[in-house]
C-alpha positions as CSV (number, residue, x, y, z in Angstrom):
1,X,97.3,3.7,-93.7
2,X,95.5,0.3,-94.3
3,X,99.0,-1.0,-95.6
4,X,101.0,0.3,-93.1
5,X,98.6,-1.4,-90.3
6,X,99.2,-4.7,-91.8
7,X,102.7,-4.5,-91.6
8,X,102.2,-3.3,-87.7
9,X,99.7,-6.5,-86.9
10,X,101.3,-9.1,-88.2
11,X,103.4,-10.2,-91.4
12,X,105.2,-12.8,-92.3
13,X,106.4,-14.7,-95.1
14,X,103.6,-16.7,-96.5
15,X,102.9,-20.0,-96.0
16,X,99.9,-20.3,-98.5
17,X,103.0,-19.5,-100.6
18,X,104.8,-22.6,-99.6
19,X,101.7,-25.1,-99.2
20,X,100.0,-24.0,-102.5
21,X,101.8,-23.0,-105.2
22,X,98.6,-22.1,-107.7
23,X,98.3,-19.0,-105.4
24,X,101.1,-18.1,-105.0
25,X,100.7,-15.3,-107.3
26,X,98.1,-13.4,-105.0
27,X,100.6,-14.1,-102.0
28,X,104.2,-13.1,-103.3
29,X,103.9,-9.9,-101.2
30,X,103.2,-12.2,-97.9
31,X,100.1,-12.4,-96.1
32,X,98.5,-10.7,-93.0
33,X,96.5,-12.2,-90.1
34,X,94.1,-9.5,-88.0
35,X,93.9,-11.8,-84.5
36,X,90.6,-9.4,-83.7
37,X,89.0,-9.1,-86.6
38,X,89.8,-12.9,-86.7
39,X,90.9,-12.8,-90.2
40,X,93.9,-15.2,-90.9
41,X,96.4,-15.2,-93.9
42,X,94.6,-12.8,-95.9
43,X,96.8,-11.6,-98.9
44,X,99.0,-8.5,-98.3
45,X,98.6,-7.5,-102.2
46,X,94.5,-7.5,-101.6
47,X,95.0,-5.7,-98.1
48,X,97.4,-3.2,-100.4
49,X,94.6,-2.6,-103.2
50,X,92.0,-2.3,-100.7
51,X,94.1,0.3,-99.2
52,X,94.9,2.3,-102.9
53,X,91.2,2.4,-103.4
54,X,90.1,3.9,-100.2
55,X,92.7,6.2,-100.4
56,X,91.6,7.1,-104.3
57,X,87.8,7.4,-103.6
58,X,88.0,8.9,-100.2
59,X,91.1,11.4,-100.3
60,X,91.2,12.2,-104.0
61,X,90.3,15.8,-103.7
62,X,91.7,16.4,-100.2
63,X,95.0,18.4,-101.2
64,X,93.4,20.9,-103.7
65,X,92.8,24.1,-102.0
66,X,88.9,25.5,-102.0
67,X,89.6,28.4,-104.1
68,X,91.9,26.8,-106.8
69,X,89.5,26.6,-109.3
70,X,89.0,30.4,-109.3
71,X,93.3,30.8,-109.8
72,X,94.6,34.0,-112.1
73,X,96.6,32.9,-114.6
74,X,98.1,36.4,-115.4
75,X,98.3,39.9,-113.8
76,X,94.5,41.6,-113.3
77,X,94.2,44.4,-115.8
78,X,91.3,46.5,-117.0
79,X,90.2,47.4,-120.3
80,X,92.2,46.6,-123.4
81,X,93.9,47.9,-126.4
82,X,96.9,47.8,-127.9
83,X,98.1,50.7,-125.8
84,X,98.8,49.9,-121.9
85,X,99.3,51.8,-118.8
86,X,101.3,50.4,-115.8
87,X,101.1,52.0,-112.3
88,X,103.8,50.9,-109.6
89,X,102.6,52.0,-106.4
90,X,102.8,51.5,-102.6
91,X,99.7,51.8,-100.5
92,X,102.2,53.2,-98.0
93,X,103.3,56.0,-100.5
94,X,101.8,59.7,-100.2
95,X,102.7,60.7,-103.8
96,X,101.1,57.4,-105.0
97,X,98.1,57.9,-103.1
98,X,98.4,61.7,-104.5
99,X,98.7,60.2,-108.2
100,X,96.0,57.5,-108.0
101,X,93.1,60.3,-107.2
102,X,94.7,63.2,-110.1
103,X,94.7,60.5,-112.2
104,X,91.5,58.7,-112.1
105,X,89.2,60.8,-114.4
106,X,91.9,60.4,-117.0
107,X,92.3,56.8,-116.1
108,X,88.5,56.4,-117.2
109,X,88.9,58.3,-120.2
110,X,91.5,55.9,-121.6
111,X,89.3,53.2,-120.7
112,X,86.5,54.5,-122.0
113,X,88.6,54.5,-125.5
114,X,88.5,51.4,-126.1
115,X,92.3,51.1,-126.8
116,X,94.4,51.3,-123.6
117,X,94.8,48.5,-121.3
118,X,95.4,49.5,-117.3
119,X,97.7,47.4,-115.1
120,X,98.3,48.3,-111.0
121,X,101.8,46.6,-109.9
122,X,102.0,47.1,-105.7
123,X,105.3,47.7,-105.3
124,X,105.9,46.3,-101.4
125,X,108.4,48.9,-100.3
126,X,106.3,48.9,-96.8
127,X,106.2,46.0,-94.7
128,X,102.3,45.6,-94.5
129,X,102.2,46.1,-98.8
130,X,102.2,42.7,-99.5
131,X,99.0,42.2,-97.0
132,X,97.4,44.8,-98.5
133,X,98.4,43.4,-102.6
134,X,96.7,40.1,-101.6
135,X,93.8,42.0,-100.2
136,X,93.8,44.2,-103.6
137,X,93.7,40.6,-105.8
138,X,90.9,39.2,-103.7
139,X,88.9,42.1,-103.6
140,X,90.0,42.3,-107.5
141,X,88.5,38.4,-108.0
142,X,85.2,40.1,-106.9
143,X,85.1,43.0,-108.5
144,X,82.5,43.2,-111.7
145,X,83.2,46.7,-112.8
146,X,86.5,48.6,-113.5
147,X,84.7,51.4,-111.7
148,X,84.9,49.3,-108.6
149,X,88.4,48.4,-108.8
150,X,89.1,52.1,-108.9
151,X,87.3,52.5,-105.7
152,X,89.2,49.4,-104.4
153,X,92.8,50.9,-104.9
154,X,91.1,54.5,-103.3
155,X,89.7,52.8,-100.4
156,X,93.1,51.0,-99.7
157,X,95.4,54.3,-99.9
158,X,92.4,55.6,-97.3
159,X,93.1,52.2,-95.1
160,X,97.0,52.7,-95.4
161,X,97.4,56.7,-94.8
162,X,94.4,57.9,-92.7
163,X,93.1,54.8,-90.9
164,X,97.0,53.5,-90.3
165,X,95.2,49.7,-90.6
166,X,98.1,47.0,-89.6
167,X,96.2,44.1,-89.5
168,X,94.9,41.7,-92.5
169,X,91.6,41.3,-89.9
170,X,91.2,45.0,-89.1
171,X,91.5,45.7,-93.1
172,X,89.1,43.2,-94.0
173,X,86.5,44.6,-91.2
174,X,86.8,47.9,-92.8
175,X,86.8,47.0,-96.6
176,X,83.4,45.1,-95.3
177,X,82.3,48.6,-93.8
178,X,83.0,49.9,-97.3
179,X,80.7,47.5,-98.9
180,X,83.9,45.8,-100.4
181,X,83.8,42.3,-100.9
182,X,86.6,39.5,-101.5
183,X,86.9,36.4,-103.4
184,X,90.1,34.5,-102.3
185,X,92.6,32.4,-105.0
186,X,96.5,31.6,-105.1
187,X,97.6,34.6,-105.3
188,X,101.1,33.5,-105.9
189,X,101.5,33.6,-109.4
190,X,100.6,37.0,-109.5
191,X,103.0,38.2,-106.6
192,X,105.5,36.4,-108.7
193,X,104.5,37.9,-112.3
194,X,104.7,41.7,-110.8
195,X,108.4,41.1,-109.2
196,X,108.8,39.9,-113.2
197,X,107.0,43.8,-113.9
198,X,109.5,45.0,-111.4
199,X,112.8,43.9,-112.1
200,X,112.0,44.3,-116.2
201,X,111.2,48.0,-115.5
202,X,114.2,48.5,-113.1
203,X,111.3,49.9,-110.8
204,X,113.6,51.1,-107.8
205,X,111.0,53.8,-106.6
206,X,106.9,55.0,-106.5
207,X,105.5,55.9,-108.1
208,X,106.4,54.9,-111.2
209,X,104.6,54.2,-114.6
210,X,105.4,52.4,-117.6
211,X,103.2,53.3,-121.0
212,X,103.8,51.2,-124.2
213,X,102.6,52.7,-127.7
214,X,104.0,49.5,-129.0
215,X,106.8,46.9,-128.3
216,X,109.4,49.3,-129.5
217,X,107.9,52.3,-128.1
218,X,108.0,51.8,-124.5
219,X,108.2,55.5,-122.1
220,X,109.0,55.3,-118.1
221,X,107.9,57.8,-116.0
222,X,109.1,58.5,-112.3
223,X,107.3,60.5,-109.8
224,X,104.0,62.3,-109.9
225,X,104.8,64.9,-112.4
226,X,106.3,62.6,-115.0
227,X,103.2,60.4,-114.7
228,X,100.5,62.9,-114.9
229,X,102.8,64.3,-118.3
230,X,102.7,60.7,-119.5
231,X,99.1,60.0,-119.2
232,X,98.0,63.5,-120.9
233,X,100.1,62.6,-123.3
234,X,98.8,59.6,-124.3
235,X,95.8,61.1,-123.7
236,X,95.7,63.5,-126.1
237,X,98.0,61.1,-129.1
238,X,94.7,58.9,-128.5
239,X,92.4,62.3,-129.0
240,X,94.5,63.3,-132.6
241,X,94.4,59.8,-133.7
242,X,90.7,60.1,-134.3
243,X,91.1,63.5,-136.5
């Protein structure tokens, strides 16, 4: 702004330039006069550098959103293992809601193994999904406990289906009735790494659930019947594995 001032008050090609050529060096850019700050011929490089640094010292951090520091670099997951789970669902889906409270116990059973690693895609089918998927990853960014992001995911379906919440304001108010707190990031990356989930899985429907025994052993499962078969499943290969 400084720079661009001294071009608006006055410039002009130099005439220290033309009267002293030691200096001209400092004045090959021209030179500016400020009539009220009664400051004549003062070099337009120094006004320039005087403008860079006040820029530098006073703006440096000025672009860099609050929360950028706290960014996820990859899609939330809990537990780990060389087994994973991944749910598609829509908050805005009965048999997803009808899926995600069957299968909890048996969600915290794999976890409790050790070995299985749970992912939650939303899937935004519904027009309000993607409000409530950025809601999910903040609340997600201030969770401590997988048990807590289990209640999360409940507490949403309960916001979607029986409280009918449309608003990101009224869905905050009544996560903070639930004692359900958010920590907010870009949230971006992540959006964008589940529509990589969804296309790779040719996910055209929820629910839907993807478990992989390894990278050549990879099962998808449609609906809430296939899923719940899936997860016993792996349930129980995880359960003869240890005879």
């Amino acid at each position: 702004m400084i720079v661009i001032a001294a071009f608006i008050v006055n410039y002009e090609a130099s005439s220290a330039w033309l009267k002293n050529q030691r200096k001209m060096w400092l004045y090959f850019l021209g030179e500016v006069n400020f009539p009220m700050l009664k400051i004549n011929r003062l070099p337009l490089l120094v006004v320039a550098l005087a403008g860079y640094f006040f820029i530098l010292l006073t703006f440096s951090g000025a672009v860099t959103p609050v929360y950028a520091q706290d960014k996820i670099s990859s899609v939330p997951s809990l537990g780990q293992g060389n087994y994973e789970v991944i749910l598609f669902a829509d908050y805005f889906c009965p048999p997803c809601r009808m899926i995600d409270a069957k299968a909890e116990p048996v969600l915290k059973e794999l976890l409790k193994s050790g070995k299985v690693k749970i992912t939650f895609v939303d899937v935004p089918f519904a027009k309000s999904t993607p409000m409530y998927a950025r809601t999910y990853l903040y609340a997600v960014n201030a969770a401590a406990t997988n048990e807590e992001v289990l209640r999360i995911r409940k507490t949403l379906f309960t916001a979607a289906q029986v409280k009918h919440i449309q608003s990101q304001d009224a869905l905050i108010n009544y996560l903070k009735e639930e004692k359900i707190a958010g920590k907010k990031f870009d949230e971006k990356p992540v959006f964008q790494m589940w529509s990589n989930l969804i296309k790779q899985y040719e996910v055209n429907r929820t629910p839907t659930s993807v478990i992989k025994y390894s990278a050549t052993d990879v099962k998808k499962y449609v609906g809430t019947d296939e899923i719940w078969d899936g997860l016993t499943k792996l349930k129980a290969h995880l359960k003869n594995m240890k005879k």
